[in-house]
NUMI-385943 format. One record per residue: residue number from 1; residue in one letter; x negated, y negated, z of N, C-alpha, C in turn. Coordinates in nm, 2 decimals. Example, Ala and Ser with C-alpha at 12.3 -4.5 7.8 and 13.67 -1.06 7.14 Angstrom:
# NUMI-385943
<1 A <-1.32 0.57 0.78> <-1.23 0.45 0.78> <-1.32 0.33 0.78>>
<2 S <-1.28 0.22 0.71> <-1.37 0.11 0.71> <-1.29 0.00 0.79>>
This chain:
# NUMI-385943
<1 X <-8.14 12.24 -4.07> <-8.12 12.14 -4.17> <-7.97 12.09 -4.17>>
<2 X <-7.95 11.98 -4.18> <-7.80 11.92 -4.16> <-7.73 11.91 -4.34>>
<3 X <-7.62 11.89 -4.29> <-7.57 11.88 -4.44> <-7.64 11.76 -4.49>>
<4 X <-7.60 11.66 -4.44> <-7.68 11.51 -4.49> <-7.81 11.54 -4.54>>
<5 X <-7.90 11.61 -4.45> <-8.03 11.66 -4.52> <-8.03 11.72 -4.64>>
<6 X <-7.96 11.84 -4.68> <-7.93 11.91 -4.76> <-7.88 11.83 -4.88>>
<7 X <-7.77 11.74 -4.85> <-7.71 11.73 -4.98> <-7.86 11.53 -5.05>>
<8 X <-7.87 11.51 -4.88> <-8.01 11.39 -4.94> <-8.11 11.50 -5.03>>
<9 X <-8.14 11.60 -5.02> <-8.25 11.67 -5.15> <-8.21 11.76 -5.21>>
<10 X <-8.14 11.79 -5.22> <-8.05 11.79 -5.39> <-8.03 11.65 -5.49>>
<11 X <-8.01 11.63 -5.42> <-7.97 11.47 -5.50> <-8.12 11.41 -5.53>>
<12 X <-8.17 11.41 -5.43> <-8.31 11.34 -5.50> <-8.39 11.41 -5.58>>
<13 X <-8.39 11.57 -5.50> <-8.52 11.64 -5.62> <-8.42 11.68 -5.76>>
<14 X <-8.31 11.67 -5.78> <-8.21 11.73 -5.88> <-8.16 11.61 -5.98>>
<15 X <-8.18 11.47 -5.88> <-8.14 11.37 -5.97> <-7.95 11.36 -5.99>>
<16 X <-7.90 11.44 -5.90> <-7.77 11.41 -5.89> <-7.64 11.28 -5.89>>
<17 X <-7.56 11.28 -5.95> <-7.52 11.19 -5.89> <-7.42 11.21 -5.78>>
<18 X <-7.33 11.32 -5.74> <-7.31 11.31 -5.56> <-7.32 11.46 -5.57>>
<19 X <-7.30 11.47 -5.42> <-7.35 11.57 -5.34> <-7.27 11.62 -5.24>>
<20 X <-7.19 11.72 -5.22> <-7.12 11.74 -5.09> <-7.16 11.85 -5.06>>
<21 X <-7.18 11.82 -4.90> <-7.19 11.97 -4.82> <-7.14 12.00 -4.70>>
<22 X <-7.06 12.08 -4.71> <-7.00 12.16 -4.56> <-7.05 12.23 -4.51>>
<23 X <-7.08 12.30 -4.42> <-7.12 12.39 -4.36> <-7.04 12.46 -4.22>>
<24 X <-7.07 12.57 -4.20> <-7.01 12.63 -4.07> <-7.14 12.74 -4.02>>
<25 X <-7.20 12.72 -3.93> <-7.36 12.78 -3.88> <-7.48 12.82 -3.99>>
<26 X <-7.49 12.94 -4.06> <-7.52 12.90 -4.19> <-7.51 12.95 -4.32>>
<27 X <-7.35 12.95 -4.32> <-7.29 12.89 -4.46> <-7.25 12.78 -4.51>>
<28 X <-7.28 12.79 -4.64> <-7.29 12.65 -4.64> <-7.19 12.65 -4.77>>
<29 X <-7.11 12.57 -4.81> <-7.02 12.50 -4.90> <-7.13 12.37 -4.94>>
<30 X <-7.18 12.39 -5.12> <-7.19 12.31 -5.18> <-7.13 12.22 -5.29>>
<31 X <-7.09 12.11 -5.31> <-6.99 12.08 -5.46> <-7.13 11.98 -5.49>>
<32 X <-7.18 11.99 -5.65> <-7.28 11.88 -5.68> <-7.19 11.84 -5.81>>
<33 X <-7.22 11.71 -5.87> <-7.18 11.66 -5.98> <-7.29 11.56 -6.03>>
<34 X <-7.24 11.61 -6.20> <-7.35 11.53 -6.24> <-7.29 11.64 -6.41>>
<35 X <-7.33 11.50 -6.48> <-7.29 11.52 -6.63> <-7.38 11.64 -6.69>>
<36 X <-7.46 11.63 -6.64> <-7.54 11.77 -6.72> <-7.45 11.92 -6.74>>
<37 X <-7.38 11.93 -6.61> <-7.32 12.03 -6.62> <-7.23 12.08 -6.76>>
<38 X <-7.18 11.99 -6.81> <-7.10 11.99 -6.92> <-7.08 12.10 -7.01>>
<39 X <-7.25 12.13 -7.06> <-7.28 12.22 -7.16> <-7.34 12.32 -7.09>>
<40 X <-7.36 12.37 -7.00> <-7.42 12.41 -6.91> <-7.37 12.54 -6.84>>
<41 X <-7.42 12.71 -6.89> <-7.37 12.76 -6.83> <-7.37 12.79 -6.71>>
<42 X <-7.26 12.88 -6.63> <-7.27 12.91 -6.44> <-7.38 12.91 -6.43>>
<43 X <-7.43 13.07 -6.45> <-7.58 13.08 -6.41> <-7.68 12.98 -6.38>>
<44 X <-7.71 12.94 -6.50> <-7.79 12.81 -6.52> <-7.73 12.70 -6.40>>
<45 X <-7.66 12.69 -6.40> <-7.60 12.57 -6.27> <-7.63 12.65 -6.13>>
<46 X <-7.55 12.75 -6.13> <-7.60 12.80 -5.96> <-7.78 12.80 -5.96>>
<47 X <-7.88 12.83 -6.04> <-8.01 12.83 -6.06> <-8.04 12.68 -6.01>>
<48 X <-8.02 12.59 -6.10> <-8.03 12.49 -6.03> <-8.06 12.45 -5.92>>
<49 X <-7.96 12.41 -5.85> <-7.89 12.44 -5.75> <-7.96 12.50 -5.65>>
<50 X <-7.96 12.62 -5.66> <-8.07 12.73 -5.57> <-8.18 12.70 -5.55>>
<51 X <-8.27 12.60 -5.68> <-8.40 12.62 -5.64> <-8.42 12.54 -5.55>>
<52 X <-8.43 12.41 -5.57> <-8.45 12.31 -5.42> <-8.41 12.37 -5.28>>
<53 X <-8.34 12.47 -5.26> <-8.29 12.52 -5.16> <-8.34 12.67 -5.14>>
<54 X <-8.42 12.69 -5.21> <-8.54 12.85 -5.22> <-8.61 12.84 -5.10>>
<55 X <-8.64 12.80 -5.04> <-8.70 12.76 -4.87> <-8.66 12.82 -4.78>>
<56 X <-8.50 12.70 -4.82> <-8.44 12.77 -4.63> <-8.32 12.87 -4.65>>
<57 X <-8.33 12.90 -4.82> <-8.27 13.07 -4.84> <-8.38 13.17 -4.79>>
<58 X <-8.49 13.16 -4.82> <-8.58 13.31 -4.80> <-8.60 13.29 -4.64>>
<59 X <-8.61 13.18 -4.54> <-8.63 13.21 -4.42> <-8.49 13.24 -4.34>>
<60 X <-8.35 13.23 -4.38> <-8.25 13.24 -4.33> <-8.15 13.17 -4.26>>
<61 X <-8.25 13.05 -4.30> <-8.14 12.92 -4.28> <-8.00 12.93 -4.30>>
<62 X <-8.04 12.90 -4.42> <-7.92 12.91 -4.52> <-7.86 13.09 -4.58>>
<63 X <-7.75 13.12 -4.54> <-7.75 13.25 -4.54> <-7.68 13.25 -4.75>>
<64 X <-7.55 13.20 -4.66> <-7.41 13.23 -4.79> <-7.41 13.09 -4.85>>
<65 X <-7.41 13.08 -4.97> <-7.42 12.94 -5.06> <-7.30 12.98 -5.12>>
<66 X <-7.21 12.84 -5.15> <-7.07 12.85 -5.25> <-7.12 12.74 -5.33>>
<67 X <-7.16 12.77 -5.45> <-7.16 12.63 -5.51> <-7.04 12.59 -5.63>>
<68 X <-7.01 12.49 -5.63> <-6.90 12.47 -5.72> <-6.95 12.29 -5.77>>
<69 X <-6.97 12.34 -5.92> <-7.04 12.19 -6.01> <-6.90 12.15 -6.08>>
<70 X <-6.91 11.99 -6.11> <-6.87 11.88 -6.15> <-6.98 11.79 -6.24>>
<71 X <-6.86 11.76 -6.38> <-6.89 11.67 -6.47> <-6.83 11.52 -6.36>>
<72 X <-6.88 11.44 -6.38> <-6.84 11.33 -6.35> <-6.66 11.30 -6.35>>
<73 X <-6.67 11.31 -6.52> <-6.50 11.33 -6.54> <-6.43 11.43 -6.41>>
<74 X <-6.48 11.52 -6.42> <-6.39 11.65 -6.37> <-6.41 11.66 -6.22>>
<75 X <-6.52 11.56 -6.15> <-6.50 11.55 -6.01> <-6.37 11.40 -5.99>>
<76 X <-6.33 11.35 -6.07> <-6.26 11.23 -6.08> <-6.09 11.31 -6.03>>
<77 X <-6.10 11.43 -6.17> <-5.96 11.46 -6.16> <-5.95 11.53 -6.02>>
<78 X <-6.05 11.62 -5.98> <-6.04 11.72 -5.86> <-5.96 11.65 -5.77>>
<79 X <-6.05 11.53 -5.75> <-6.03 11.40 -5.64> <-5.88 11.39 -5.58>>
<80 X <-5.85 11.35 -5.73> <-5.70 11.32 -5.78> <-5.61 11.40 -5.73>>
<81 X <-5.62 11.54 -5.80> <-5.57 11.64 -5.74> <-5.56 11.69 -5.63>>
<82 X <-5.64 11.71 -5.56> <-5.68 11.67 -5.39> <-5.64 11.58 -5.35>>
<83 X <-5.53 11.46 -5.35> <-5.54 11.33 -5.28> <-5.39 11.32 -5.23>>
């Protein structure tokens, strides 16, 4: 599965508004954003997250997941900060 694949179904089955994914064979670096997270604890966000991706975790696609969530606002400043 390619990252484009990956981060296209998260976003559609999760309703995301973006999606990034890196990868290096099969680890994978995810950042999702989307306002929900706001009130929202970790757990509950990496849960998320994981389920649409419960597939090509149990066959070993996907070995090591990083996920790191964004409010809208707070993928704005990352950005910034990063730029």
């Amino acid at each position: 599965m390619t990252n484009e694949e990956i981060a296209g179904l998260l976003k559609s089955e999760l309703t995301l508004v973006d999606v990034r994914v890196k990868s290096e064979g099969s680890h994978f670096q995810i950042i999702a954003v989307d306002n929900r997270f706001e009130e929202m604890p970790r757990v509950k966000k990496q849960q998320l997250i994981y389920g649409p991706l419960a597939e090509k975790i149990a066959d070993g696609t996907m070995h090591a997941i990083t996920i790191k969530t964004f409010t809208v606002d707070q993928w704005k400043r990352e950005k910034l900060f990063h730029s």
